[in-house]
N, C-alpha and C positions, 0 to 999 in steps of 0.2 A: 878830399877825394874828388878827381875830376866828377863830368856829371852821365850820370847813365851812358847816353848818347857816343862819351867819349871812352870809355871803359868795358862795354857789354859787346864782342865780336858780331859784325854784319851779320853773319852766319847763323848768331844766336835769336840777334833781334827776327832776324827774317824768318825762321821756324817759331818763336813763341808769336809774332803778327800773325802768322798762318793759321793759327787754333782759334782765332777768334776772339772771344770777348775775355775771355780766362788767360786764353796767352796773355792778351795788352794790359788786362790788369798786373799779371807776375811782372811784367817788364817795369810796370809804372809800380810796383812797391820794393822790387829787388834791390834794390839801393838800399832802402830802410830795412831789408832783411840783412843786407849784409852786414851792415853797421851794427847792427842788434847783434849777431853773429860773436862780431870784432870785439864790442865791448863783454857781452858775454864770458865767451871763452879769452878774454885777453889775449889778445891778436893784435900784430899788424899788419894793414896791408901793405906789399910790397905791388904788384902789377898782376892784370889779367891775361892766363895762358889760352892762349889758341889752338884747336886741334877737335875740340867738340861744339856740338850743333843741339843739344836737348840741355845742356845746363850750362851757369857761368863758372866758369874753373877759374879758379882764381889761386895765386901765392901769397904765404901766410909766413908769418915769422911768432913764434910761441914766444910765452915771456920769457922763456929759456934762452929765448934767441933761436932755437932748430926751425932750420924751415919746413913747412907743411903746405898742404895743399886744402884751400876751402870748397868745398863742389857743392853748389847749389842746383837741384834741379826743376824742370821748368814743369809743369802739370800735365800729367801725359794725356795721349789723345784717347786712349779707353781707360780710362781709371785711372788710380796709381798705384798700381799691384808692379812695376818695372820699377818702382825708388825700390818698396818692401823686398823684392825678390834681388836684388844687390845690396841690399844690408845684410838681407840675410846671408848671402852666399860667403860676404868680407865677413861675419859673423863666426860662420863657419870655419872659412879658408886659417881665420886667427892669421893672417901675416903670411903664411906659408904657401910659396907660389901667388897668390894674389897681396897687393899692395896692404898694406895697414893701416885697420880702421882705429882711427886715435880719440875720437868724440862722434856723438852723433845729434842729431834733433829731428825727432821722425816730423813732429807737426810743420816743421817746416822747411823737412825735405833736403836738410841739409848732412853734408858728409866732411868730417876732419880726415884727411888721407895725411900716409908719409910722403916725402917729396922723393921722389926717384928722380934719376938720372932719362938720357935719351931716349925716345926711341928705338929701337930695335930694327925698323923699316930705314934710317939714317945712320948705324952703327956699324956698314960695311959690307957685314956677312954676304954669302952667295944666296939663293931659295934655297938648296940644301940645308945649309948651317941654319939657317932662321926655322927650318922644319925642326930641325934638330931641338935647336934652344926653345921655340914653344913647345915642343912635347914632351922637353924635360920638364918648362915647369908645369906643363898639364897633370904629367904624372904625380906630381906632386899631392895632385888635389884630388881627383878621382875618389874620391873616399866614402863613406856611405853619411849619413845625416841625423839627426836626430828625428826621434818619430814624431815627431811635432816642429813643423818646419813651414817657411814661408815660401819657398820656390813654388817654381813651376813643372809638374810631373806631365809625361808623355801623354798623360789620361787629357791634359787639355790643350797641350800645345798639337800634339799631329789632327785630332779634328780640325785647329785653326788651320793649317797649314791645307787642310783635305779641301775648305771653306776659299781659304785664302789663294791660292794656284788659277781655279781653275773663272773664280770672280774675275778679277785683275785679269786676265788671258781674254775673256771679252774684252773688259772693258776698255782695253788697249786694243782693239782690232784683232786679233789673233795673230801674236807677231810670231808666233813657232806653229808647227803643225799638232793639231788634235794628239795625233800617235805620242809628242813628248809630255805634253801633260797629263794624258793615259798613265805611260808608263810610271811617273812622278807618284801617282795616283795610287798605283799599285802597288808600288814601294812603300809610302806611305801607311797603305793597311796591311802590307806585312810586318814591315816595322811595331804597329799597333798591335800585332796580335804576336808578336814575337817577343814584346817585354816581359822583362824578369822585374817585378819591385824588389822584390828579396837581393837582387843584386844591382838597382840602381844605386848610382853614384850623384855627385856633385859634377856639373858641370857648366862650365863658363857661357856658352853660347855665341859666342862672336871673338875665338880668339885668333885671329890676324896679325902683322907683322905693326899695327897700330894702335895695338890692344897692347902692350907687352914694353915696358920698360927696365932700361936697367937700375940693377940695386948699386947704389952707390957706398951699403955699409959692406960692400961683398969683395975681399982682394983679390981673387979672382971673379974674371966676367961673370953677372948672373944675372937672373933676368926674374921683373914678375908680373903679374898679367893685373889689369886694369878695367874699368866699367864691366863687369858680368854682368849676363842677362839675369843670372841665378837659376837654373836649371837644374832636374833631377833624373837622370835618366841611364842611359847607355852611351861609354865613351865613345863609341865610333860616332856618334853625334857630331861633338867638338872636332873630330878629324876630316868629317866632310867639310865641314866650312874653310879646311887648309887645301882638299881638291879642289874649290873653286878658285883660292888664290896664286898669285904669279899666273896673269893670264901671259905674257906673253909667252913663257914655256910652255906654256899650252897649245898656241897659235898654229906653230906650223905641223903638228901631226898631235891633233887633239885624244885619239885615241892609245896611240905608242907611249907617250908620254904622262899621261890618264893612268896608265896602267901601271907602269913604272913607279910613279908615286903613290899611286895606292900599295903594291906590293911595301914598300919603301916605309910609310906609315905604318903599317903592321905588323914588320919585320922591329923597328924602332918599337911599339908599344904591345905588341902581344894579342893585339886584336884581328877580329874578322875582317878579313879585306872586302868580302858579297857586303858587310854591312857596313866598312868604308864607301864602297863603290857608289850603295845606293845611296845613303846621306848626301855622298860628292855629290851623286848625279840632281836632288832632290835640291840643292840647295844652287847649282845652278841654273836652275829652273823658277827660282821663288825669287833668286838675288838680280837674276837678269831680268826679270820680268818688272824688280821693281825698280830697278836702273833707268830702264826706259821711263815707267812712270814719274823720277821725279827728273827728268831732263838729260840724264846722261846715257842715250840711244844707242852708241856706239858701242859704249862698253857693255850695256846691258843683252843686245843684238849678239856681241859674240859670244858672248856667256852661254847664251842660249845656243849657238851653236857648237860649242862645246858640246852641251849637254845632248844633240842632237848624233852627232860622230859616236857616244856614247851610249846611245837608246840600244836597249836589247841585250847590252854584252853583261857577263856572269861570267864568275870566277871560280 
């Protein structure tokens, strides 16, 4: 096997550098995990895939010969309750809508996945269609959990988010006005005091048009969704983070079109469009904010004003 160096994505080295002394050690042993891995589960490696930034993804050939996918991830930056909470969620999902967990090794962080097909952000479709096909396989999953479960419930994620907004918004200068992280704010502890446990579900947390591959056992198209945060909560969650996507549909009449999609989303899954709205608006707010933060201003800037054409309205 080539040597670290030549095998481990820029992308990767330069996020696990970033953590510091815990990062540079994963970088400087991942090789010897992998290999341990390989001979373990009798594996070969075939080459390493590009596309993620927190672990080395890597293609695997079983002794069956079926290819698989080996995902090693790197030591998160608060804990490692983000590995546990996407085990568990592929745990859950059992294959259905989310990709399939084939082996595991919690101690070291490692995941056997099936090999899926494309992208879905490269597969053609218009933003309609790609709405469409994530919600199908959203639906999929939305289900409830078992009462002993490793995710993450609304009881700790919307304080981070309450914590998380309004920190980041200094510490970047104030690049929106007060009034949008206000509102964010507010939303936020409605949200909180508006949950149901009895009726929380399973949810993905980040499902995008690069989150979402196709099933290549499937004769017709199908798709399934990839890296969950492993989330417990209310669907209109995972639907906000599709309002913040396809900005350029958004660009030239951010509100007209805001709205359109949200109706569009609900109509599609059965859900609150007020609790689409908010999500949408809440998550253009946290995603743009962090855009900026790690270099990308532009996109993070219009995010934000997205969310700003957006402030106040209700459905």
């Amino acid at each position: 096997m080539d040597e670290p160096k030549d095998f481990i994505p820029l992308i990767v080295q330069l996020k696990a550098k970033s953590m510091g002394p815990k990062g540079e050690l994963w970088l400087a042993e991942v090789k010897e995990t992998l290999m341990e891995l390989i001979k373990k589960w009798e594996l070969r490696f075939v080459k390493t895939l590009s596309g993620g930034s927190e672990a080395l993804v890597t293609e695997v050939r079983t002794k069956n010969r079926e290819p698989a996918v080996l995902k090693l991830a790197m030591p998160q930056m608060e804990g490692n309750s983000v590995f546990d909470q996407e085990l568990e969620a592929l745990r859950i999902a059992d294959g259905v809508g989310y990709v399939r967990l084939l082996k595991e090794d919690h101690s070291l962080k490692a995941l056997l996945l099936e090999r899926l097909g494309p992208l879905l952000k490269i597969s053609g479709y218009s933003p309609r269609q790609e709405m469409e096909i994530i919600c199908s396989a959203l639906m999929k999953t939305w289900k409830p959990v078992p009462e002993q479960h490793a995710l993450q419930t609304f009881d700790e994620l919307i304080p981070w988010f309450i914590d998380f907004i309004p920190e980041l918004w200094l510490e970047l200068g104030k690049p929106c006005s007060v009034e949008i992280v206000t509102q964010a704010l507010i939303y936020l502890e409605g949200r909180l005091a508006q949950r149901n446990p009895s009726k929380a579900v399973l949810l993905h947390g980040d499902a995008h048009n690069e989150n979402i591959l196709q099933d290549p056992e499937e004769s017709q198209p199908s798709f399934k969704l990839i890296d969950p945060d492993g989330l417990l909560g209310e669907p209109a969650y995972d639907l906000g983070v599709l309002m913040r996507e396809w900005p350029d549909e958004l660009a030239v009449n951010p509100l007209a079109e805001g709205r359109k999609r949200c109706h569009f989303l609900s109509r599609m899954t059965g859900e609150d469009p007020q609790a689409i709205w908010e999500w949408g608006f809440i998550q253009c707010v946290s995603t743009g904010l962090l855009l900026i933060k790690t270099g990308r201003e532009a996109e993070g800037v219009n995010m934000l004003e997205v969310a700003t054409a957006w402030n106040g309205v209700r459905f």
